[in-house]
Every structure is written in C-alpha cells, then in structure tokens.
N, C-alpha and C positions, 0 to 999 in steps of 0.2 A: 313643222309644228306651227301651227295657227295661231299662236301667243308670242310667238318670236318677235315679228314684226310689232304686233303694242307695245310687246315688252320692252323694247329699243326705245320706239319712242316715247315713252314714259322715262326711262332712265336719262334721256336727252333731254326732256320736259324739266324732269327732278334738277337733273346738274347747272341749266340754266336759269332755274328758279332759285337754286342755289348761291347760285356765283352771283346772281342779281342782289341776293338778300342781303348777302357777306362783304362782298366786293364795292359794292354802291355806296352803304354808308362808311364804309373804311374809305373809301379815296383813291385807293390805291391797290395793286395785285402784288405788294410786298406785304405778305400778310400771312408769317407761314402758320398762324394758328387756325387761320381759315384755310387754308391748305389742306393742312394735315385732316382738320374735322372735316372737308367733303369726302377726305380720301376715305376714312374710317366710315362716313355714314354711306357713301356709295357700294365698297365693297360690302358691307355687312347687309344689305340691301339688295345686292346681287347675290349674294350668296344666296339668300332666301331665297328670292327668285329661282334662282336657278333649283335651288330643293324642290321645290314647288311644283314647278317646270315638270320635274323629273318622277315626283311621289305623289302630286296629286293636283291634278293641272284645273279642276273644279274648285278648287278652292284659289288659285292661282286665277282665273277667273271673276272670282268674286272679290278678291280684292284689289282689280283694278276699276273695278265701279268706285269709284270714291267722290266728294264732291256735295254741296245742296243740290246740286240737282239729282244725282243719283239716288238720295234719301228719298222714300215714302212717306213717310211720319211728318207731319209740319213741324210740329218741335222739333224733330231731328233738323232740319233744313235748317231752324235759327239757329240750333246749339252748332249744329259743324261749320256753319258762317263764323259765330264767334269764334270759336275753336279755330279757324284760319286767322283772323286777325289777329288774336292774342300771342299764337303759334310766329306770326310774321314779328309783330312788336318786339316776342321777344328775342328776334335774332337782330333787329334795328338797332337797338336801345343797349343790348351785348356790344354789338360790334362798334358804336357810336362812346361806350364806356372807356372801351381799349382805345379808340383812336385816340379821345381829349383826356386819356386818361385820369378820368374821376376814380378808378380805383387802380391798386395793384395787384397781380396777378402771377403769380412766378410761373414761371414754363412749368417747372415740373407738377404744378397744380392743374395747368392748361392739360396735359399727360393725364392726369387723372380723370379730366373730364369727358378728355376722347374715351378712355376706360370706361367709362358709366354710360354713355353713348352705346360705344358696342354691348357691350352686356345687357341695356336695354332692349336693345336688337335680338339678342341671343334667349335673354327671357322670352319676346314672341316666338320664334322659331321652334324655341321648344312648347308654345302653348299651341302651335299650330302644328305642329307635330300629334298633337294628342286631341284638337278639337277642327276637324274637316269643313266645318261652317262659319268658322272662326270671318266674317266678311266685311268687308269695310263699312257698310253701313247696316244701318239696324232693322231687320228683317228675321223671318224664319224661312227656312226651305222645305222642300218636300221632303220625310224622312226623317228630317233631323231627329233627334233624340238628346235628352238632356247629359253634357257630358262632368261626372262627378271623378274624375280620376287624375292624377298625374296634379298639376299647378292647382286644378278645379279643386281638388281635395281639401287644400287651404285656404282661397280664397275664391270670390264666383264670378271675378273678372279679370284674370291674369294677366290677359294681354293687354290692358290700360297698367300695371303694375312697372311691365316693359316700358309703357310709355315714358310713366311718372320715373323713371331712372332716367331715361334718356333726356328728359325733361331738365331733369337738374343738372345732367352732366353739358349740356349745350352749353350755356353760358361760362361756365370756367372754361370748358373745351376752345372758345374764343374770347379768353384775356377778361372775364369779367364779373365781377360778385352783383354789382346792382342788376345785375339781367335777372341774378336768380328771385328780385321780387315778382319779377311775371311767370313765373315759375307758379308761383301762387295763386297768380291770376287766373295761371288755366285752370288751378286745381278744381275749384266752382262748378267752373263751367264742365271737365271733364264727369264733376258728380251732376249732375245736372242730366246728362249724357245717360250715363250709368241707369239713375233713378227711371228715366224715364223709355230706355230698355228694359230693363224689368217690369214696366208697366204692361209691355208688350209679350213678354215672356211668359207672366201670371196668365194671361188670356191666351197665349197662341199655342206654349209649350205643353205637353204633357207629360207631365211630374217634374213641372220645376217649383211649384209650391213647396212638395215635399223635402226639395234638393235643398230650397232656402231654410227650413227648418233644421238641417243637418248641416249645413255650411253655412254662418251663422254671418260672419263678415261679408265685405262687398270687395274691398281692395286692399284693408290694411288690417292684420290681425289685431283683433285687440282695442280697434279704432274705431275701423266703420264698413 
C-alpha cells in the first residue's frame, strides 16, 4: 500500500510532536495524565487511519496534506498558522497548570477528558464516513458534490464539531481547567476558518448556496 510508509511517519511525526508538547513543559516523563491522553489520542487516530486505509484511501490522501503550506487560500495559510500556535499554547499552558498546580483537577475529571478526546475523534470518523472530501485543507475537488446527509443534516461542518469536543476534552485530559481558556482562543480563529470556507464553497460548489438555505447553522445548532 503506498500510504503505509507516510502513514508511519506521520504517526512517528505526531507522537514526537507529542511527547515534546506534553513532556517538555511538565519536566518530567512521570506524567500518567499525559500518558494516558497520547495513548487515547494515538489509537483513536489510528484507528481512523487505518478505516481510511482500508474504505477509501483518496480521502486518506487528502488528509495528510495538512499544514500552511499545503493550503491554497492565503487566508487559509494565516488562519492554519494561528490555529497551530493556539493548538500548541494550549497543550503548554495545560501542562504547565498541572505541574505548578494553579488549579486542581481530580483523575477521574482528567478520565473524562480523555472521554471527550476520543469521542471528538469518533464524531470525525463518522463525518468522514459520510463526506469522501472531508480534506485537511480547504479546497474543492473534481466531482465533489455537496454532501447534505448523515452529521451535514444538522450542521454544515461536523467535522470542526469533532474538533471543538476534542478541544475541550484536551486540557482536563492533562490535569487542567486554565487550559480550557484557550480553548476559546481557538474557537475565533476556528470560525474564522469556517467563514472563510464557505466563501469558497458559495463560488466553487454547486448547490451549496441552496444546502445553506436548508441547513441554517454552521457548527452549533441554535448558535451559529
């Protein structure tokens, strides 16, 4: 399989990006809350992978283009720049809380957050389950078609949905309540994201105007 080998090192990529983020400002590799969260966010990441792999290797593909540089869009470029630095901040800022403990955190909170983690995860799989284009940066492809079924029926960007769970579950998942103000941080910049996909979508897709007429929200019923 031709994706095996990126695939590896990407998930080598990930785990060392990991352990840097977590490891670094904790001090120390007695750290089972960072343990346990790479373990959750690894497997649940291979998992996908491996679906992917196996049900639709084009889409598998596409989102291993990830990064500014892979983006087209100049806005995309700064919004996914910010979007890493916020993303980085707030695994620092988490892990940096737990150490000098500015707040408290009970395990079995930290548990819940590995919970929201995976289930983050588990909402994309199933949005990519039901949208084949589903691609890490923001682009149309040849073909595509506007997909109105299954998560889309609710909202017109599921798979940021996923994210925004995983998002909050991070920082309890590693010992920590102040993390979850950058939680917010990202929120912004993820609409920011969002908005300015759809700008692309109105011009590239055809009949996503009408999709947005019928699916009235972006990511949160009721909100926005």
């Amino acid at each position: 399989m031709k994706l095996a080998l990126p695939m590896l090192r990407s998930a080598i990529v990930g785990l060392l990006v990991f352990g840097v983020l977590v490891f670094g400002p904790a001090g120390t590799v007695k750290y089972w809350r960072g343990w346990v969260f790479i373990l959750v966010f690894a497997t649940c990441t291979n998992i996908i992978g491996l679906y992917l792999a196996q049900n639709d290797p084009a889409l598998l593909e596409r989102r291993m283009k990830v990064g500014p540089g892979a983006e087209t869009r100049p806005a995309q470029k700064a919004i996914i720049s910010l979007a890493l630095l916020a993303f980085a901040t707030l695994f620092v800022v988490s892990v940096l809380d737990y150490r000098f403990g500015w707040s408290t955190v009970p395990a079995a909170v930290s548990i819940v957050g590995d919970i929201l983690v995976a289930l983050g995860l588990i909402v994309d799989l199933r949005v990519f389950g039901e949208n084949s284009y589903g691609a890490s940066t923001i682009e149309t492809a040849a073909g595509q078609t506007v997909i109105s079924t299954g998560p889309y029926a609710l909202v017109r960007h599921p798979m940021y949905v996923g994210v925004l769970i995983m998002l909050l579950g991070i920082p309890l998942a590693l010992g920590s309540y102040w993390g979850e103000l950058f939680m917010f941080v990202n929120l912004p910049i993820l609409m920011l994201r969002i908005r300015d996909e759809e700008t692309m979508l109105k011009q590239e897709l055809k009949g996503y105007i009408d999709y947005m007429q019928h699916v009235r929200y972006r990511l949160l019923p009721g909100l926005w």
